[in-house]
C-alpha positions in Angstrom: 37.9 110.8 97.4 40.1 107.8 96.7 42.4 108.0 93.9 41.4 105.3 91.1 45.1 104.6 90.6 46.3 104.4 93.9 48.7 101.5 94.6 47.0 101.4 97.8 43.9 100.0 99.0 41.0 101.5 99.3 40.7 100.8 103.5 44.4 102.3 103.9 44.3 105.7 105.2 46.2 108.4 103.8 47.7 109.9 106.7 49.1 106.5 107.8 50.5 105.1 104.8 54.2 107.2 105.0 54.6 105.8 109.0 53.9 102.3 107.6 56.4 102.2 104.9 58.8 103.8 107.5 58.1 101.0 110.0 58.5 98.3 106.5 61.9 100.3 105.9 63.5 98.5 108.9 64.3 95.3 108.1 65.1 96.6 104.8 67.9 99.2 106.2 69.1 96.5 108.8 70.4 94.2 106.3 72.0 97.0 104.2 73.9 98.5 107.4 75.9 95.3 108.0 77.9 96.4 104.7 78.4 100.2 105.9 79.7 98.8 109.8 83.1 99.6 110.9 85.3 96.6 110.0 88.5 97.4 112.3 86.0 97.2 115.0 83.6 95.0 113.8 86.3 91.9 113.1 88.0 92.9 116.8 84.8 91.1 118.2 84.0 89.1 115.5 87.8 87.6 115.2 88.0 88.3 111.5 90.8 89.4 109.7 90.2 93.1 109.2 91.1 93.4 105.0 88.9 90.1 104.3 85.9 92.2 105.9 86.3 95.3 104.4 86.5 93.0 101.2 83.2 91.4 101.6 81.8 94.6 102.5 83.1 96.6 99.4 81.9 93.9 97.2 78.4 93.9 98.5 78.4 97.7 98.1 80.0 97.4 94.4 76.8 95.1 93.8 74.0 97.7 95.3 76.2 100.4 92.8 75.8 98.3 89.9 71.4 97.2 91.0 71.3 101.1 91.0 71.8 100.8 86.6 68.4 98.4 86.6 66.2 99.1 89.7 63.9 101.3 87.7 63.7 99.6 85.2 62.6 96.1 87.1 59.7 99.1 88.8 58.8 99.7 85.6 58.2 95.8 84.5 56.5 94.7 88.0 54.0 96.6 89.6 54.7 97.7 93.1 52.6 95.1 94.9 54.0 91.7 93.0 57.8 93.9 93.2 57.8 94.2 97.1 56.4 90.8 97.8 59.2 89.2 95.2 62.5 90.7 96.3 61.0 90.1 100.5 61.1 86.7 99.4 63.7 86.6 97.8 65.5 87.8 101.3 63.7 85.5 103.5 65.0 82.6 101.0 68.6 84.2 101.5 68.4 84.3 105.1 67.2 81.0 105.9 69.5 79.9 103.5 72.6 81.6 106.0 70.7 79.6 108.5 71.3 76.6 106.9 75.2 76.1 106.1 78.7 77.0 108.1 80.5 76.7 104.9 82.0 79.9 104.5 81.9 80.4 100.9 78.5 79.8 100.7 77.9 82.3 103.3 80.2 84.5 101.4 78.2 84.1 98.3 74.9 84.7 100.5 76.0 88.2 101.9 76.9 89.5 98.4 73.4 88.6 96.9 72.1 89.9 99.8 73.1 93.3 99.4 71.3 94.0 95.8 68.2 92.2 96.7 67.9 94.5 100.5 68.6 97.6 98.2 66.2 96.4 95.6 63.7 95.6 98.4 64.0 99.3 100.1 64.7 101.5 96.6 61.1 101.4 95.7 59.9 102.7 99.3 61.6 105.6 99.2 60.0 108.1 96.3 56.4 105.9 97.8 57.3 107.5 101.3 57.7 111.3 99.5 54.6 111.2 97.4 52.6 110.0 100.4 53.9 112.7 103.0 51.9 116.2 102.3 54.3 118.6 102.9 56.5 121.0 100.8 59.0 119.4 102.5 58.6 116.2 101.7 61.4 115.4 99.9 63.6 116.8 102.6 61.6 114.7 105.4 62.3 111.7 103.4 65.7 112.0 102.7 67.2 113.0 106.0 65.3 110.2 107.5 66.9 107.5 104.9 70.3 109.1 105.9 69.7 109.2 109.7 69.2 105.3 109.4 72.4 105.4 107.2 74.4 106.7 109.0 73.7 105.4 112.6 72.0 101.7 111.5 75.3 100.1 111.5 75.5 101.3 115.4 72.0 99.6 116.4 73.2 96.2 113.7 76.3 96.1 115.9 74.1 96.1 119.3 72.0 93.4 117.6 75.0 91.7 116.8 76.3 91.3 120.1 73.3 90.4 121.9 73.5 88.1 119.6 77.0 86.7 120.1 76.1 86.8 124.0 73.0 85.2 124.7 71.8 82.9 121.6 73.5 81.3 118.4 74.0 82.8 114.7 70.9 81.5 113.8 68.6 83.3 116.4 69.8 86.6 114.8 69.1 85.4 111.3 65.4 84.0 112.6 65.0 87.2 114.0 65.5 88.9 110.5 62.9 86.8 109.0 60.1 86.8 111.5 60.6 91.4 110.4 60.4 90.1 106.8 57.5 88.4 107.4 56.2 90.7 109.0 56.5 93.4 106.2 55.5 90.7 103.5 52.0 90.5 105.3 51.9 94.4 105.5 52.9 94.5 101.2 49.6 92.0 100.9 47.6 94.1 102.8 48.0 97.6 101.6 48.9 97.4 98.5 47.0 96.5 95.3 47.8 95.9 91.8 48.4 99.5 90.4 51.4 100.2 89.0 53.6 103.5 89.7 55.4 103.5 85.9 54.1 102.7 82.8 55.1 99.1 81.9 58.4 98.3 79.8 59.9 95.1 79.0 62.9 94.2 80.6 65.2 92.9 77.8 67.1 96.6 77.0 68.6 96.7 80.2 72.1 96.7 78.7 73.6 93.9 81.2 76.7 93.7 79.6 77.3 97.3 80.8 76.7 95.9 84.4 79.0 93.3 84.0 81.3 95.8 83.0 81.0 97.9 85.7 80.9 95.0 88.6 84.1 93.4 87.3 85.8 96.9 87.4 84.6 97.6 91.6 85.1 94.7 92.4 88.9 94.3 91.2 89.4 98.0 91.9 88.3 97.0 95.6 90.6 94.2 95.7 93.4 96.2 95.0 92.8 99.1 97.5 92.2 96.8 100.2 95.1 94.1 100.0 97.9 96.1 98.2 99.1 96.6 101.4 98.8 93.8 102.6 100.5 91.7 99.9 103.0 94.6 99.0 101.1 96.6 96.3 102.6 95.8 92.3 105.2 93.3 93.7 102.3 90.8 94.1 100.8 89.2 90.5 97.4 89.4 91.8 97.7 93.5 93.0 99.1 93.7 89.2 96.2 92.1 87.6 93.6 93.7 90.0 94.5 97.2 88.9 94.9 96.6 85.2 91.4 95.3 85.1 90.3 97.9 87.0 91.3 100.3 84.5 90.9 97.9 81.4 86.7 97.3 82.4 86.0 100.9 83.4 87.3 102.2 80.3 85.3 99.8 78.3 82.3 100.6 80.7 82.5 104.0 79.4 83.1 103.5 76.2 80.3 101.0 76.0 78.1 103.8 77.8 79.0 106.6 75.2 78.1 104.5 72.1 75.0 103.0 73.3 71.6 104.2 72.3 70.1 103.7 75.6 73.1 104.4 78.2 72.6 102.8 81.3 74.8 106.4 83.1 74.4 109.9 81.6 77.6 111.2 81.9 75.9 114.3 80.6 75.6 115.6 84.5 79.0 116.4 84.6 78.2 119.1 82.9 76.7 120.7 86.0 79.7 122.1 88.2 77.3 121.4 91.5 77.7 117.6 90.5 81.0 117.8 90.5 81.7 119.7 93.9 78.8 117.6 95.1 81.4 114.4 94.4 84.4 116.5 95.9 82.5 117.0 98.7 81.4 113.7 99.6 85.5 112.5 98.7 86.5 114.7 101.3 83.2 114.0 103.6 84.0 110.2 103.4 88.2 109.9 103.8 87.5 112.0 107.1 85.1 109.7 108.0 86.9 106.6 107.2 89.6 108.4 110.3 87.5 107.2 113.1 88.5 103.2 112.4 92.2 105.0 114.0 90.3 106.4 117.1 88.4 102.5 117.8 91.8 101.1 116.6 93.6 103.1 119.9 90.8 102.2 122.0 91.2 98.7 121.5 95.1 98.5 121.0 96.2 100.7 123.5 93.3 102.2 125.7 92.6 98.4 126.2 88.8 99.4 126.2 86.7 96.5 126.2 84.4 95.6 123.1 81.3 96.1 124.5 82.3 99.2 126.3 83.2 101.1 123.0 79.9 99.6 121.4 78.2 101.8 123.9 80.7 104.8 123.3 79.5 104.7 119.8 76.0 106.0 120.9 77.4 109.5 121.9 78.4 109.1 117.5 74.7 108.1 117.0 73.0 110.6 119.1 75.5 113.9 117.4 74.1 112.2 114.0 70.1 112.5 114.9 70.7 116.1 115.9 72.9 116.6 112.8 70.4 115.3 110.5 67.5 117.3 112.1 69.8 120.4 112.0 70.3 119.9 108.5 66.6 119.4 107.6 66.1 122.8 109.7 68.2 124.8 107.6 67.0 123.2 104.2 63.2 124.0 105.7 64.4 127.6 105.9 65.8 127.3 102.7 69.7 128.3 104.2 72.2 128.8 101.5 73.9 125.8 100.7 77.8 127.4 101.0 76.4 127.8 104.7 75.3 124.7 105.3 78.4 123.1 104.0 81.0 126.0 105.8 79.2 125.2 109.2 79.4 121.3 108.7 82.9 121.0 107.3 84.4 123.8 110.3 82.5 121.2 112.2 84.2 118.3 110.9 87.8 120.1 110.9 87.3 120.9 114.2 86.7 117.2 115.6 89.3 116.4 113.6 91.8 119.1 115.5 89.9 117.7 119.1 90.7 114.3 118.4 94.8 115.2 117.8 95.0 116.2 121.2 93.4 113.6 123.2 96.0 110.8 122.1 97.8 110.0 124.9 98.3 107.2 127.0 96.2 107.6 130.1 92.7 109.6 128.0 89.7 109.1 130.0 86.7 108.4 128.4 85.0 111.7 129.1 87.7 113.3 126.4 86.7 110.5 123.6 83.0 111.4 124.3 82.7 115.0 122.8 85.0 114.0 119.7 82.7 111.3 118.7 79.6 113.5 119.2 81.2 116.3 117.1 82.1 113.8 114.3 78.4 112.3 114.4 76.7 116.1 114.4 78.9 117.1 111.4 78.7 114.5 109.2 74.6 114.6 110.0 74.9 118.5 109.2 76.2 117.3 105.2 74.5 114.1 104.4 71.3 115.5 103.2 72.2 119.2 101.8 75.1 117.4 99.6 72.7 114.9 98.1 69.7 117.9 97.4 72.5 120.0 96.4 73.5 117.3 93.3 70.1 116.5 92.6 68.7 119.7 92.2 71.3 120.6 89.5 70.3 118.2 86.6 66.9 117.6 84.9 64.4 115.0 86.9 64.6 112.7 83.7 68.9 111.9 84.1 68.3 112.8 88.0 69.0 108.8 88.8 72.3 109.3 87.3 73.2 111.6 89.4 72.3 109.3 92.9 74.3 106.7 90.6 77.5 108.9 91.1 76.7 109.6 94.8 76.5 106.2 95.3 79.6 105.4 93.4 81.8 107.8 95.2 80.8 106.9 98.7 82.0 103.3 97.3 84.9 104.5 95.9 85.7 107.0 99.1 85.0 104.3 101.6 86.9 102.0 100.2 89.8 104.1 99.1 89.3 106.0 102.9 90.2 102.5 104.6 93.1 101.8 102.2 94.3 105.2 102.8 94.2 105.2 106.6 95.5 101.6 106.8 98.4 102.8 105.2 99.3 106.2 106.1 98.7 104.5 110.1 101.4 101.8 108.6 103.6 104.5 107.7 103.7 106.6 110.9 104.1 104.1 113.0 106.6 102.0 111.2 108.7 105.5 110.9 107.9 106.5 114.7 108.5 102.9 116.3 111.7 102.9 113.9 113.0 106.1 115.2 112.1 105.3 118.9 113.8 102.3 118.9 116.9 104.0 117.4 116.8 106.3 119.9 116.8 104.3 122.6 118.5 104.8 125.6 119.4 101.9 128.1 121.4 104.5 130.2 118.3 106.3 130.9 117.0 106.2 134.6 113.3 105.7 133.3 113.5 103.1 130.6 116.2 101.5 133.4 113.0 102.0 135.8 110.8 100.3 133.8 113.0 97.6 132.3 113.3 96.8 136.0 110.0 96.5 137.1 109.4 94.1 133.7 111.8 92.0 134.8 111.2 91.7 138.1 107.5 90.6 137.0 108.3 87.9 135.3 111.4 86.5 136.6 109.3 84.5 139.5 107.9 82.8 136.7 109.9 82.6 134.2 114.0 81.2 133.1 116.4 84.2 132.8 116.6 83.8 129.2 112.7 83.5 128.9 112.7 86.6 131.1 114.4 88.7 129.3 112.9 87.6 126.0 109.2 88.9 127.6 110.9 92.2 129.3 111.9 93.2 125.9 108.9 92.3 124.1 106.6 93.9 126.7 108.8 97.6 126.0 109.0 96.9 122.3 104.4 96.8 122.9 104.9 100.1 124.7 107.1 101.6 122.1 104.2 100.5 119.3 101.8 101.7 121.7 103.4 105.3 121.4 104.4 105.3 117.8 100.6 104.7 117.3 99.5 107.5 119.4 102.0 109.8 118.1 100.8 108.8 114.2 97.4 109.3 115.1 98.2 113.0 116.1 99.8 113.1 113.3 96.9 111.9 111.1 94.4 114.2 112.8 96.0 116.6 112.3 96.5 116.5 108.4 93.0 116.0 108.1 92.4 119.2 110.2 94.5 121.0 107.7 92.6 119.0 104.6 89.4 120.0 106.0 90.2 123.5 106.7 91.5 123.6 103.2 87.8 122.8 102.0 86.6 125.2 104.4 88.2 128.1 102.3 87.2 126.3 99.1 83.8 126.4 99.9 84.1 130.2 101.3 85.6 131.8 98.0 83.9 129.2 95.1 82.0 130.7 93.1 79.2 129.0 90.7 79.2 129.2 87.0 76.9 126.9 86.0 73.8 125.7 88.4 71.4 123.6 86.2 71.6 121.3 83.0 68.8 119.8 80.8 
């Protein structure tokens, strides 16, 4: 018999509501996985400087952190039917408005509303999709499918991306968007009635100066991570005043937090040690991951691989992240330890990281990028899912949101500090190795005599003598950059191999004092 307080319709069957609201979850998920794409390889194609990216990205991911604070809370006020059909909306107005201008401030603007109002759209779905599939494992099912999507939707965006670029204008793309939201706004009518999930609460307790707070101090802390480098760190005013707001807001976001009588964050789950390795965990999971921008930076730079060939080289990454992900929810089914879980997935990981320090050289064939990008795929799919059950199983259901809150703040904080990290450390390497090369430098020597020669001879039918030699010796100062990034990226890799064995042995001989909190 029907449940009288179904949100659902009576004519909906049971059994077909969960592939429904997967099938909704699509357009959802495709908007939110244009801020988690790779921005050294997404602005190659899209001929975008790489820090302005990663900019807009970050601050559209600092914006779905701080929607996380109020999400329930706008469940509890709206029920699920008026909720879904308000924020689809609310995206189709978005989109058409991206249809509408070229100004690129208003498009900035656009993409950063965007990202709260797809995460508002798709947060509800989720805990709908678990308490409509009848398993024990539901939770697992429903999880590991959200982090599949996650983790490879950026992939598939991409591919739509392109197609895009190729065969229509900007606007087919964003048409395309709509006509899914449409499509999912007529599903919301249909199946959904007006039952609520929560029990109704007004909205005006939802402590927005704390979001404030908290939004001014991402969003600054962003701007410094990504252009320090670029505008020389604390020798720039605007590096200065970025970080000092950073610190100023997020100490008076705690403090405002820790004297408030109804806290947005309960910083009472850091009481629970799996928490906190749960954060560690995803630090280290993230700045590895944040590595593979090198490996797409040396296929473009000096592999010379074409865009659209490494766009399809990324679906070897995709395919290791299905299986990882499905391995994953195999071990949770069978209720695997969770050090296990985590040894086998980080050796993974340490171990791609070793493979990819010994494929940099200057004449790799793609069949020795392929099994490193699979491996990196299957590992990371291996520790999505356990590391978010394993932090959410330690705290009591009632602060449990808080606890997703700090996931999701730490992959933020990870990502972004994982591309400032790797931009610089990739600065460093190669500034030292080209520095040293070029010091080194030997115009005796019969092979760089060999190939100044055949330089020369190139361009000397074509070119003045003093025009000549200007190219001959910027061509071999390329070829020297070309092997001071090779020889950094070995470098790199192999760091991380040692970071990532380090873990390895943390995880081996750590030993829990303290599981659950309430």
């Amino acid at each position: 018999m029907k449940n009288p307080n179904s949100i659902f319709k009576s004519w909906v069957p049971e059994k077909y509501i969960a592939p429904i609201l997967i099938v909704a979850l699509f357009p959802h998920l495709m908007l939110l996985t244009i801020f988690n794409m790779n921005s050294t390889f997404t602005a190659s194609f899209l001929d975008l400087e790489v820090d302005d990216l990663q900019f807009l990205f970050s601050m559209a991911y600092a914006l779905i952190v701080c929607s996380l604070f109020i999400h329930t809370r706008l469940f509890q006020r709206i029920n699920v039917r008026s909720y879904l059909l308000l924020m689809t909306i609310l995206n189709i107005l978005v989109l058409y408005g991206m249809s509408l201008t070229t100004n690129t401030q208003v498009l900035l603007v656009l993409r950063i509303l965007q990202a709260p109002i797809s995460m508002f759209e798709g947060c509800i779905l989720l805990p709908i999709i678990i308490s409509s599939i009848k398993h024990e494992n539901a939770k697992f099912i429903a999880f590991s499918c959200l982090y599949a999507i996650m983790m490879t939707g950026d992939k598939f965006t991409t591919s739509i991306i392109k197609f895009a670029i190729e065969n229509y204008t900007h606007n087919m793309i964003v048409y395309t968007i709509i006509l899914f939201h449409i499509f999912v706004l007529v599903l919301y009518a249909l199946i959904f009635n007006q039952n609520r999930l929560f029990p109704k609460r007004p909205l005006y307790q939802t402590s927005l100066g704390g979001i404030l707070l908290m939004a001014i101090s991402l969003v600054s802390g962003a701007y410094f991570f990504i252009y320090g480098k670029k505008l020389y760190w604390f020798q720039s005013t605007n590096i200065t005043i970025a970080f000092s707001l950073c610190l100023l807001f997020s100490g008076l976001f705690i403090y405002h937090q820790k004297t408030s009588k109804r806290p947005l964050f309960h910083f009472e789950i850091f009481r629970s040690d799996r928490v906190i390795i749960g954060l560690i965990l995803f630090f280290f999971l993230y700045i590895m991951k944040s590595s593979m921008s090198n490996v797409y930076q040396v296929m473009a730079q000096v592999w010379k691989y074409p865009w659209t060939y490494v766009l399809n080289l990324q679906y070897y990454n995709v395919l290791g992240s299905f299986l990882g992900v499905f391995f994953s929810y195999f071990m949770l089914s069978k209720k695997v330890d969770f050090k296990i879980i985590f040894t086998i997935g980080f050796t993974l990981l340490s171990g791609c990281m070793l493979y990819f320090s010994t494929i940099f050289t200057p004449d790799t064939r793609v069949r020795m990028v392929i099994p490193g990008l699979f491996l990196q795929g299957f590992s990371q799919g291996i520790l999505f899912t356990p590391i978010a059950m394993y932090m959410l199983g330690s705290v009591h259901p009632s602060i449990s949101g808080s606890a997703a809150q700090s996931g999701t703040a730490i992959r933020f904080w990870t990502s972004t500090i994982g591309y400032s990290l790797m931009q610089n450390v990739m600065l460093h390497f190669t500034t030292k190795h080209q520095f040293f090369m070029n010091e080194n430098l030997d115009v005796t020597n019969p092979i760089f005599q060999q190939e100044w020669n055949q330089l020369y001879n190139k361009f000397d039918s074509s070119y003045l003598a003093n025009d000549t030699i200007s190219l001959t010796m910027s061509s071999i100062k390329a070829k020297l950059y070309s092997q001071a990034l090779l020889v950094s990226s070995i470098e790199i890799f192999y760091y991380l191999f040692i970071i990532g064995a380090l873990v390895v042995c943390g995880i081996i001989f750590y030993r829990p004092f303290r599981r659950i909190i309430y």
